[in-house]
N, C-alpha and C positions, 0 to 999 in steps of 0.2 A: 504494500500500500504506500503511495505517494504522500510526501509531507503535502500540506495545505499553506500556502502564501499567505495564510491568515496568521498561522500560528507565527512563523516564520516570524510577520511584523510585528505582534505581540513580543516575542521573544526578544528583538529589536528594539520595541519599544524599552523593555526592561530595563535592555543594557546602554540607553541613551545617556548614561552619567557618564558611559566610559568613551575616551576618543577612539579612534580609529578601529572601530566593527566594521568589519567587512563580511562578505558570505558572497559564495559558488555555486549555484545551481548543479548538482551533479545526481545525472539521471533518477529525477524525482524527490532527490532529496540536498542536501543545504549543508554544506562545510562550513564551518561556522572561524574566522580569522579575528585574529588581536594584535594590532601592530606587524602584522605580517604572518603570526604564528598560528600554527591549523591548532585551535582551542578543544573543538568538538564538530559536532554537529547536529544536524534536526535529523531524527530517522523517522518516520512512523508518526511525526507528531510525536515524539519527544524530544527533551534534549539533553543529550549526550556528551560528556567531555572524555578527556585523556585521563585515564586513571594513575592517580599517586596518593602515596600514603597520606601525604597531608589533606587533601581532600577529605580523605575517606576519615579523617582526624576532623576536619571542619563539618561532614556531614557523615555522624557517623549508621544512620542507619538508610545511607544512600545502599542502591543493590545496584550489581553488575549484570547489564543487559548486555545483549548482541544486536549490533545496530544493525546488518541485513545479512544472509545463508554467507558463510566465510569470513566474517567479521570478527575481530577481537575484541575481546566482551570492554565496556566502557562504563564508566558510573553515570547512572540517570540521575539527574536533579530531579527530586522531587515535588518541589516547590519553587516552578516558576515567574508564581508573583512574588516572590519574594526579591526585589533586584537589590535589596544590601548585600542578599545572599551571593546573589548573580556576580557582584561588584567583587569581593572578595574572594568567590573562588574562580575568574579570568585573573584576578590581579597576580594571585598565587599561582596558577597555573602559567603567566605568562614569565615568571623570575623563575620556575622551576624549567620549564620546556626548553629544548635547544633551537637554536634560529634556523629556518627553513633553508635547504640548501639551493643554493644556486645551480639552476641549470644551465650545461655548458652550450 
């Protein structure tokens, strides 16, 4: 099942405190960017990030979904409206994650 461009701008909407949100349309569903860095993304009508311990410290009764068949499993936020939540854990995910490599 296709994310929905609704959720999508809601999710958007959320993280409107933070600068440079970006997102990629990729086949039905939404790579979610922060300053360059692939954060997560939208599967299904959720949203999904990179899984690390401190996440899983900031939310600790987040659970590990599989964003589509071959996927490696990723923490769901469970609580969308929440964009302190949202702010906090892009903020920490983007000083933990490595910078995107450049393609030659």
């Amino acid at each position: 099942m296709a994310s929905s461009k609704d959720f999508l701008e809601f999710v958007l909407g959320q993280l409107s405190m933070l600068p440079d949100i970006t997102y990629r349309a990729m086949m039905g569903e939404f790579i979610i960017y922060y300053h360059g860095k692939i954060i997560g993304g939208i599967y299904d009508n959720r949203l999904l990030v990179k899984p690390t311990e401190s996440i899983l410290k900031i939310i600790p009764h987040a659970t590990m979904e599989i964003p589509y068949d071959g996927g490696r499993p990723m923490i769901m936020i469970p609580d969308v409206e929440n964009s302190e939540l949202l702010t906090r854990v892009f903020n920490k995910l983007y000083d933990e994650l490595p910078a995107l490599k450049k393609k030659k």
